[in-house]
C-alpha positions as CSV (number, residue, x, y, z in Angstrom):
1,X,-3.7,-58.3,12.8
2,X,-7.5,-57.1,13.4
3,X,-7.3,-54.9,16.6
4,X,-11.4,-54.5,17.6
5,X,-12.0,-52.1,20.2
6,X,-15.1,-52.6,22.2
7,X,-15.6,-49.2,23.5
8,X,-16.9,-50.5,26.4
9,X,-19.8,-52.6,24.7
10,X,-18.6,-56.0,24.9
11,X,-21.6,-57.2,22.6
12,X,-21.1,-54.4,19.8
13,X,-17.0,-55.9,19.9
14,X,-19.3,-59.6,19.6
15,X,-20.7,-58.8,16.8
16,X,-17.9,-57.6,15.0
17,X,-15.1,-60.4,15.7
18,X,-18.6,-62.4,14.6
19,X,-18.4,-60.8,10.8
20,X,-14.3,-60.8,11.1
21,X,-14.2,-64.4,11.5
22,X,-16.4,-64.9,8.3
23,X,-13.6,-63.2,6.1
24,X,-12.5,-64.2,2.5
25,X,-9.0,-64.0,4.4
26,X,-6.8,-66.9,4.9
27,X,-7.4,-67.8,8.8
28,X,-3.5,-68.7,9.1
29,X,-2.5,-65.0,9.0
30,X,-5.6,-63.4,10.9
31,X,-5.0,-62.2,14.6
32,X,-8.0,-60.6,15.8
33,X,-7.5,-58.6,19.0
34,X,-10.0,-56.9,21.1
35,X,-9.4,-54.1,23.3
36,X,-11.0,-52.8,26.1
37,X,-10.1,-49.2,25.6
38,X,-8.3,-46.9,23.0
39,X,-5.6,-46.2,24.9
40,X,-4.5,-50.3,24.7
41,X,-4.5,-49.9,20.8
42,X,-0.2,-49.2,20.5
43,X,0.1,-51.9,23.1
44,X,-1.3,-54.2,21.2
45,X,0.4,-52.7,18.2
46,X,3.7,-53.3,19.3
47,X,3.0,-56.7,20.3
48,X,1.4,-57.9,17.1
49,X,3.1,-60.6,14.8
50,X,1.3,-59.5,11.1
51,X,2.9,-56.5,9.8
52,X,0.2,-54.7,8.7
53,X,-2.7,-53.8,10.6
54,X,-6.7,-53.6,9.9
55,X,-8.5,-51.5,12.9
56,X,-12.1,-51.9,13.0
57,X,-14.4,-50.1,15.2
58,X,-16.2,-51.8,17.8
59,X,-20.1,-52.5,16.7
60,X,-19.3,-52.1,12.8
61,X,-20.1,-55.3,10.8
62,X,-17.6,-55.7,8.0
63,X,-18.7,-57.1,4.3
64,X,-16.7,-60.5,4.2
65,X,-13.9,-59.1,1.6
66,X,-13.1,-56.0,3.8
67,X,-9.9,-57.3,4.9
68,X,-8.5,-58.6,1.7
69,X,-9.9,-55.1,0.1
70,X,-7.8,-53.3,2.1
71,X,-4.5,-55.5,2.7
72,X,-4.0,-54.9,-0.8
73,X,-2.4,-51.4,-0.5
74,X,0.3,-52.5,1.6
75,X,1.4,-55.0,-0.4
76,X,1.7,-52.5,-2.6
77,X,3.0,-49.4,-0.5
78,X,3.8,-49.4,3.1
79,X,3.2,-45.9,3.0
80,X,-0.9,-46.2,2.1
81,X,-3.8,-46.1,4.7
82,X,-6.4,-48.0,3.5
83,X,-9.9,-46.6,4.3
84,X,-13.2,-48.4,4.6
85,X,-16.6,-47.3,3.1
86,X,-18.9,-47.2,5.9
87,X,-22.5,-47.8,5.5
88,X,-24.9,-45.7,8.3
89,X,-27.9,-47.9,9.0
90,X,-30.4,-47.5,11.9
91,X,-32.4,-49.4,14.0
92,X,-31.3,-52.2,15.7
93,X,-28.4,-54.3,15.0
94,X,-28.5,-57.7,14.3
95,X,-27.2,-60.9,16.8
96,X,-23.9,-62.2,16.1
97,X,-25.4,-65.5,14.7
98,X,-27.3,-63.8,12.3
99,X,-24.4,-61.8,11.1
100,X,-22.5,-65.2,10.6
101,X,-25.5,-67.1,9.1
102,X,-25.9,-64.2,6.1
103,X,-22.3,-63.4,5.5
104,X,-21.9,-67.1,5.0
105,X,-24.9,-66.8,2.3
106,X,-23.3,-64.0,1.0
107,X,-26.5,-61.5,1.7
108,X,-24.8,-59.4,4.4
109,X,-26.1,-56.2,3.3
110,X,-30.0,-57.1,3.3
111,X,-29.8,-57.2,6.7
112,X,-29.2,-53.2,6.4
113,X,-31.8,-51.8,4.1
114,X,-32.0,-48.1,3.7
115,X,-27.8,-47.8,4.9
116,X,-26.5,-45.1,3.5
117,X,-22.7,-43.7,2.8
118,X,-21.5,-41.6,5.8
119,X,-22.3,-38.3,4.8
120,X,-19.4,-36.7,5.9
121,X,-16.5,-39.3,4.1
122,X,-18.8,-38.9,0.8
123,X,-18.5,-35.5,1.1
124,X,-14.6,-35.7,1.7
125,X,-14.2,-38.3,-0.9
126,X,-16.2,-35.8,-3.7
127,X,-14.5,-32.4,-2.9
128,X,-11.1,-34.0,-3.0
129,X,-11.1,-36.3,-6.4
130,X,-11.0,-39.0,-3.6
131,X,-8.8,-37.6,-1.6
132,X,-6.3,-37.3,-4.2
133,X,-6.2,-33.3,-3.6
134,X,-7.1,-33.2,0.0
135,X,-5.1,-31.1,2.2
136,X,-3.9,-31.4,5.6
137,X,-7.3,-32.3,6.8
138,X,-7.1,-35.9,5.0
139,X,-6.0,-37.9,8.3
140,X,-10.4,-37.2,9.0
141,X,-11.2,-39.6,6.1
142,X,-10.7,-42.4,8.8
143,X,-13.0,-41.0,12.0
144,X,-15.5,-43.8,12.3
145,X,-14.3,-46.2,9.8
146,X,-12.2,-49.7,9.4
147,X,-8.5,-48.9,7.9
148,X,-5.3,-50.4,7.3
149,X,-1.9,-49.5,7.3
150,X,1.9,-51.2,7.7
151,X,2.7,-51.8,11.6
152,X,6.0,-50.2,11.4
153,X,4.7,-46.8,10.7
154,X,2.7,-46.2,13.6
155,X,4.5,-44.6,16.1
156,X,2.5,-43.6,19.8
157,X,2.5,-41.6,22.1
158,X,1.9,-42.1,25.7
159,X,-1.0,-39.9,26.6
160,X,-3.6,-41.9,28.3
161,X,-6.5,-40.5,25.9
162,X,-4.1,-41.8,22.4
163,X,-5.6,-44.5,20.6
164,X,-8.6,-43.2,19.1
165,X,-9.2,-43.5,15.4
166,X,-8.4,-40.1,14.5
167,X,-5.9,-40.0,16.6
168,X,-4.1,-42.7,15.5
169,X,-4.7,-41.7,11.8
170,X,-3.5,-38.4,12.5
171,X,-0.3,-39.8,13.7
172,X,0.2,-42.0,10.9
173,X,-0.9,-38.6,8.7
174,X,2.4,-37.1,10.0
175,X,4.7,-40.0,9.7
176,X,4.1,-39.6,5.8
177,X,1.5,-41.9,4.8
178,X,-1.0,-41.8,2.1
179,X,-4.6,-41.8,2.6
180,X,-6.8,-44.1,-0.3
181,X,-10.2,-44.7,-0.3
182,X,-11.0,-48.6,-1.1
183,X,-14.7,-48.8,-2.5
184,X,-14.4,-52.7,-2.5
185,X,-13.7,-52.6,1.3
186,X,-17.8,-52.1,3.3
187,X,-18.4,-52.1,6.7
188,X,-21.9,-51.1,8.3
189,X,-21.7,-48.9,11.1
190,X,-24.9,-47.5,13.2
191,X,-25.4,-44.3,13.6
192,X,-24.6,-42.6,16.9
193,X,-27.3,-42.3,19.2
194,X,-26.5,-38.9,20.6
195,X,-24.4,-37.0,18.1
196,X,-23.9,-34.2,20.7
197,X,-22.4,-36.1,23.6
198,X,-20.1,-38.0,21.1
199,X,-18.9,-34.7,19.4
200,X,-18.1,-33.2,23.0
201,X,-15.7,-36.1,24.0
202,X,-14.2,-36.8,21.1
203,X,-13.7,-32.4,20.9
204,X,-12.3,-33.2,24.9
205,X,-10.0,-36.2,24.3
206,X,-8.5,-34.9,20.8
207,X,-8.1,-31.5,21.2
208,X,-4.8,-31.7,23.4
209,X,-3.3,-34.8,21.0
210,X,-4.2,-33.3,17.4
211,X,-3.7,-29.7,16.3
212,X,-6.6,-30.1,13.5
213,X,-9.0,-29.0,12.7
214,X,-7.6,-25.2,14.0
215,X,-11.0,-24.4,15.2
216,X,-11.2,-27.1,18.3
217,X,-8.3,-24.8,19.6
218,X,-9.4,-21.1,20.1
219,X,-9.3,-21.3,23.8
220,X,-6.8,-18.5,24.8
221,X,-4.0,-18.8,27.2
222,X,-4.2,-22.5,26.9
223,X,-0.8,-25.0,26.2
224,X,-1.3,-28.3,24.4
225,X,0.5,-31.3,24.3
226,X,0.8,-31.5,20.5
227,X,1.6,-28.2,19.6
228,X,1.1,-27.3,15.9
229,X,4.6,-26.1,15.4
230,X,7.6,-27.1,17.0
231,X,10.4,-24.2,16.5
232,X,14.1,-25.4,16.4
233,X,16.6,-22.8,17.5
234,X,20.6,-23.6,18.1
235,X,22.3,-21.8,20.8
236,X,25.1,-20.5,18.6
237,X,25.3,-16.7,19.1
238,X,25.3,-14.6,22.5
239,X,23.0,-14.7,25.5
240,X,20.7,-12.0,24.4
241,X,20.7,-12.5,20.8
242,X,19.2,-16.0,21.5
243,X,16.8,-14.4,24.2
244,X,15.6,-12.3,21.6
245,X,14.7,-14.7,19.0
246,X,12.5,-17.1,21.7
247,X,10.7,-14.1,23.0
248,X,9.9,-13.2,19.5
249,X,8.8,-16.6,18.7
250,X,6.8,-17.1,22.1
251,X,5.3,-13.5,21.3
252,X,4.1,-13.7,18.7
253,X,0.1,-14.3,17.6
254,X,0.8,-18.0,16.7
255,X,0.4,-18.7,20.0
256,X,0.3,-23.2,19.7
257,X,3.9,-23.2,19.5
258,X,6.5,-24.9,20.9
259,X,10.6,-24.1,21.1
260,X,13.3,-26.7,21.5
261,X,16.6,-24.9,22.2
262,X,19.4,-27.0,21.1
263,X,22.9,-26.5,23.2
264,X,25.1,-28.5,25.3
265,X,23.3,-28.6,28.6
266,X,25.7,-31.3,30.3
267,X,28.3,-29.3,29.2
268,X,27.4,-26.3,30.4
269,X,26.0,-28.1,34.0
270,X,29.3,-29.3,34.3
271,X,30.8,-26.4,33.5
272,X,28.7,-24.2,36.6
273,X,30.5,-26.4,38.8
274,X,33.8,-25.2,38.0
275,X,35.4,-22.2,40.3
276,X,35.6,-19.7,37.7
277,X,31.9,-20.6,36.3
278,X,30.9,-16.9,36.7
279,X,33.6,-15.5,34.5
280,X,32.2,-13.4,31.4
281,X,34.0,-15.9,29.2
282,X,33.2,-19.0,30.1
283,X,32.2,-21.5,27.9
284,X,28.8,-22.5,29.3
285,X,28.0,-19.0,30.5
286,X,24.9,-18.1,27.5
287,X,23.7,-21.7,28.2
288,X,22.9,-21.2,32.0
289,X,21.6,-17.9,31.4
290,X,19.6,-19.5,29.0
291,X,18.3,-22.2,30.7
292,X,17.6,-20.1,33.8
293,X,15.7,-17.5,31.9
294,X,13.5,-20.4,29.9
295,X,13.2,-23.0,33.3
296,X,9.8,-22.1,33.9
297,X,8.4,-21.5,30.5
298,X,6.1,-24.8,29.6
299,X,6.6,-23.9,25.9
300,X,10.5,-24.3,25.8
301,X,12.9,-27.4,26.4
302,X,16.3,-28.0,26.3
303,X,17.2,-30.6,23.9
304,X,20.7,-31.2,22.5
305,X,20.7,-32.1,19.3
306,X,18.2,-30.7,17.0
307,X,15.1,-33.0,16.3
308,X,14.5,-34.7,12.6
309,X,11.3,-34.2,12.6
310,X,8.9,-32.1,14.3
311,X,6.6,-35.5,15.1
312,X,4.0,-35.3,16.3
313,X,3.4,-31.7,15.4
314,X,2.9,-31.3,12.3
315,X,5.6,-28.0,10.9
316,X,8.9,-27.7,11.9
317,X,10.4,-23.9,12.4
318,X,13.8,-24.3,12.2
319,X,15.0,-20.3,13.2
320,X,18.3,-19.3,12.9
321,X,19.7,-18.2,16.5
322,X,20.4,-14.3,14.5
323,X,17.5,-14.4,12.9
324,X,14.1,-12.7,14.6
325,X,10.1,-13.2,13.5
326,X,7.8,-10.5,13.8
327,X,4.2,-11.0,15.3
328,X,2.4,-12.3,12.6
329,X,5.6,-14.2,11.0
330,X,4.7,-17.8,12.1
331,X,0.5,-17.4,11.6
332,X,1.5,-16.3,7.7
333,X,4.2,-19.1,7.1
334,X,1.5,-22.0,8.0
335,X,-1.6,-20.2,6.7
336,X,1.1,-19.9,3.1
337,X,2.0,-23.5,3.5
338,X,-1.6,-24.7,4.0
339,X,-2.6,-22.7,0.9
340,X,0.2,-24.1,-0.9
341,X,0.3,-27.5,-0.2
342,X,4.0,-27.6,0.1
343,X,6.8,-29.4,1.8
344,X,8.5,-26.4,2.8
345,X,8.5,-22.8,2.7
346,X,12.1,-21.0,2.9
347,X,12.7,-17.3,4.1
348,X,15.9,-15.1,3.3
349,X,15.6,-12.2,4.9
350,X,16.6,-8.8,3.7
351,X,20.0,-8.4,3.4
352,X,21.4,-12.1,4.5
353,X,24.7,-12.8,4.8
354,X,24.7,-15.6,2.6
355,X,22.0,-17.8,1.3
356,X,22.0,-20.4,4.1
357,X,20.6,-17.8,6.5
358,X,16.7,-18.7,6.6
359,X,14.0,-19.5,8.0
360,X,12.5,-22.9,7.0
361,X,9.1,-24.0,7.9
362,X,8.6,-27.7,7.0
363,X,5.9,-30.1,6.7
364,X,6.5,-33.3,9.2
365,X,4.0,-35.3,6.9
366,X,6.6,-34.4,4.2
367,X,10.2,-34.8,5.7
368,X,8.7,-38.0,7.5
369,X,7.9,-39.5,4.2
370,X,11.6,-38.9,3.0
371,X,12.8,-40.4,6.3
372,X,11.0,-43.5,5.6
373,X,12.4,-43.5,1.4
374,X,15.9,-43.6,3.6
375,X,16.2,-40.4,2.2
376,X,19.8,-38.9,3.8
377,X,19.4,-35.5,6.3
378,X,21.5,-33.9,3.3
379,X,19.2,-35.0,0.7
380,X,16.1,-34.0,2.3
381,X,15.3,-30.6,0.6
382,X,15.9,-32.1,-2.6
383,X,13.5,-35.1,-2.0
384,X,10.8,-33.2,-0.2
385,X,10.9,-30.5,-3.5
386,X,10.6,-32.9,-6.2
387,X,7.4,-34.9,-3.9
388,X,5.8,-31.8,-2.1
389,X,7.3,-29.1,-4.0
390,X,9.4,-26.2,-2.1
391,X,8.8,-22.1,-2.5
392,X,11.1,-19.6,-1.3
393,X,9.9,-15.8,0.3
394,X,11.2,-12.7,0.7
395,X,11.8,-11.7,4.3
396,X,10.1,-8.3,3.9
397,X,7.1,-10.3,3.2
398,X,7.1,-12.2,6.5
399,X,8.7,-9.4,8.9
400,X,11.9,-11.3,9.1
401,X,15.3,-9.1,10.0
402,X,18.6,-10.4,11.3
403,X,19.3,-9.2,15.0
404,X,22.7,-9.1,15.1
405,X,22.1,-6.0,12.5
406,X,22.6,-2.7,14.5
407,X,18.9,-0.9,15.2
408,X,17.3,-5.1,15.1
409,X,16.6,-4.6,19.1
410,X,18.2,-7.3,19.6
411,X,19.3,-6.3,23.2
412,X,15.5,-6.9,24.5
413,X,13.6,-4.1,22.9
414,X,9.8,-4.3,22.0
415,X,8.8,-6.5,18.9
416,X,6.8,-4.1,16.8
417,X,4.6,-5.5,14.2
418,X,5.9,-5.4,10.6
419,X,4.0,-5.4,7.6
420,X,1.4,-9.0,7.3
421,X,2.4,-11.9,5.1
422,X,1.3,-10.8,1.6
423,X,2.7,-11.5,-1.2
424,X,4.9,-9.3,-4.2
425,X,5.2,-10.1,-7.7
426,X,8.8,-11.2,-8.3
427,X,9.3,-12.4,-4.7
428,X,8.4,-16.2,-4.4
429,X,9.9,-18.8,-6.5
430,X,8.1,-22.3,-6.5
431,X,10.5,-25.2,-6.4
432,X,9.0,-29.1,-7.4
433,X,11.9,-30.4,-8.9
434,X,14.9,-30.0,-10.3
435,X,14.4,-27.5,-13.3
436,X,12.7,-24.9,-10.9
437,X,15.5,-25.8,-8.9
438,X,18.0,-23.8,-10.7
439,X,15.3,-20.7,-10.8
440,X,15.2,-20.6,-7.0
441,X,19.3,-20.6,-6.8
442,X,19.3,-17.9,-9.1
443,X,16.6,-16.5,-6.8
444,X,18.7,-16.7,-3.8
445,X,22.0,-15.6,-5.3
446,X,20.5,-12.4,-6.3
447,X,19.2,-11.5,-3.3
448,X,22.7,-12.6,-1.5
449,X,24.5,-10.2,-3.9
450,X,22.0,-7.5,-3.9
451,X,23.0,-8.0,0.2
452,X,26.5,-8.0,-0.8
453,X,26.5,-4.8,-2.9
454,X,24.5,-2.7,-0.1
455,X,27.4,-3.5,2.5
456,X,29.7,-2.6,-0.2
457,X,28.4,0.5,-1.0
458,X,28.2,1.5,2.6
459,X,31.8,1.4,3.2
């Protein structure tokens, strides 16, 4: 399906579906769609019949093989995004009839002299060995362009501002999918009129949907929608041991973060109906404290059962109830996982009880694409390792320190700052597959026995 939004230019959407309909495409499986706004885009998505879709923006005039350019990397991967070449011309663009009469000639492009690659993709496309080493930031390869990508890996939202190209391509970034840039596939775009007012609303309708780039959000105090990191912790030890660990987190200077706190919450509102509700050992007792002390926070919900993903947002803190961050623990996991490039980023903090006691920060756009492999939850670290790679820290390094230790101020004290995230020779292992694998179990084992031998000697 060809989804054409007309931005609210009915004859820049004619001219378009006027170049679309001149496609070296079989006309049997073309559905062209037009949309009067953005935010119809996942309507229309979920009502298509093709399975992959081509979304074109409004005004652009494709070069007759665009689609059949681009259809070619589904068929190959469902996991690709196919991204156009856009041409910037200027000047007036040409009637719909005149589009038809020279794509039928085959001498589209002479009605563009002097177009010119977007400056902004060709610089992408250079500084990343097209795109094949881009980072995060790789979703931006498809602002302003014609892509495609497999229907079923488009998931929306249901803000009334989703639906723009980034947006969408952002989305799709998360669920796992693989940005490729198609040479063969040209559309000629004009260049915006007024760069200015263009940059302001698309810096006002992304901002609260799409964490990146981090600079849009330097406005302090302010909650967004998306947050960049969604933090996953289970309500499995005491009242204020939990307390603790989601004030650290909400404390700390990674402030676009959101907390899901999984418990049973019906259990517990069942159990506050009870007569003996208020007794100190009731089952539900840490969960109503909990959800009275958090029922006004906008960065914390009550979910129960701990989320796959982090989706939308792109990491995933999962935070073990005993475990507490300091104030610069969440900035320095992301800032090592962007510098990095990897799926996920493990923590054992000093002294751990055993080796399952860490911190994991994980990439969505990583786990997502295991998801779709039918990877098993299991499975999951081993699969994102061997196609993201995995590296395990030191908590010392990250100001990590179990609170159920005596002196962790677990009982509601201060969070003090602990020492930044740098790094120690000898303290990070990188894990991308199975040989470096064994290096980061023997990794971990030391430090559980080194753990081990400290208690031991204290008795």
């Amino acid at each position: 399906m060809l989804v054409v939004g007309d931005g609210g230019d009915p004859a820049a959407a004619a001219r378009t579906v006027a170049a679309l309909r001149q496609q070296r495409y079989p006309d049997r499986l073309l559905q062209i769609v037009t949309v009067a706004a953005d935010s119809d885009f996942a309507d229309q998505v979920g009502t298509a019949k093709g399975e992959i879709i081509v979304r074109v923006p409004a005004g652009a005039v494709p070069a007759p093989d665009l689609v059949s350019a681009l259809t070619r990397w589904q068929q190959a991967s469902p996991a690709a995004v196919s991204v156009a070449v856009p041409m910037i011309f200027s000047g007036r663009a040409p009637d719909p009839d005149v589009i038809v009469a020279h794509a039928s000639a085959g001498t589209l492009g002479q009605l563009f002299p002097g177009s010119t690659v977007d400056p902004g993709l060709a610089r992408l496309l250079d500084t990343t060995h097209q795109l094949r080493t881009a980072d995060h930031l790789v979703f931006l390869a498809a602002a302003g362009t014609g892509y495609a990508f497999q229907r079923d890996r488009y998931q929306a939202g249901s803000d009334r501002f989703q639906g723009t190209d980034v947006e969408v391509a952002y989305r799709l970034a998360q669920a796992g999918a693989v940005f490729v840039p198609e040479p063969a596939a040209t559309l000629w775009t004009a260049a915006p009129a007024d760069p200015v007012t263009a940059g302001q609303r698309a810096d006002a309708e992304l901002t609260d949907l799409v964490p990146f780039p981090r600079e849009r959000r330097h406005r302090p105090g302010r909650v967004w929608q998306v947050p960049l990191v969604t933090a996953v912790v289970p309500v499995d030890q005491p009242y204020r041991v939990v307390r603790s660990c989601v004030d650290r987190l909400l404390g700390g200077d990674e402030r676009d973060l959101h907390v899901a706190l999984v418990g049973d919450w019906a259990a517990a509102e069942a159990d506050s109906n009870r007569a003996d509700s208020n007794r100190a050992d009731s089952s539900g007792a840490d969960l109503r404290l909990l959800a009275a002390e958090y029922r006004s926070e906008p960065r914390v919900r009550m979910v129960s059962s701990a989320p796959v993903t982090a989706f939308p947002a792109p990491y995933l803190l999962r935070v073990p109830a005993r475990l507490g961050v300091g104030p610069r623990t969440v900035g320095s996991l992301v800032a090592a996982m962007e510098k990095w490039r990897c799926g996920l980023l493990r923590v054992l903090p000093a002294g751990a009880g055993a080796p399952t006691h860490a911190v994991e920060l994980w990439s969505t756009a990583a786990r997502s694409r295991a998801l779709h492999a039918g990877t098993a939850d299991g499975a999951l670290v081993e699969a994102v390792a061997a196609s993201h790679g995995q590296r395990w820290e030191t908590g010392s390094e990250y100001d990590v320190v179990d609170l159920t230790a005596a002196g962790s101020g677990a009982a509601g004290g201060p969070v003090t700052a602990g020492p930044r995230g740098g790094r120690r020779a000898g303290q990070t292992v990188t894990v991308g597959g199975a040989r470096s694998l064994g290096r980061a179990t023997v990794f971990v084992a030391r430090k559980y026995a080194r753990g081990v031998r400290r208690r031991l000697v204290s008795r």
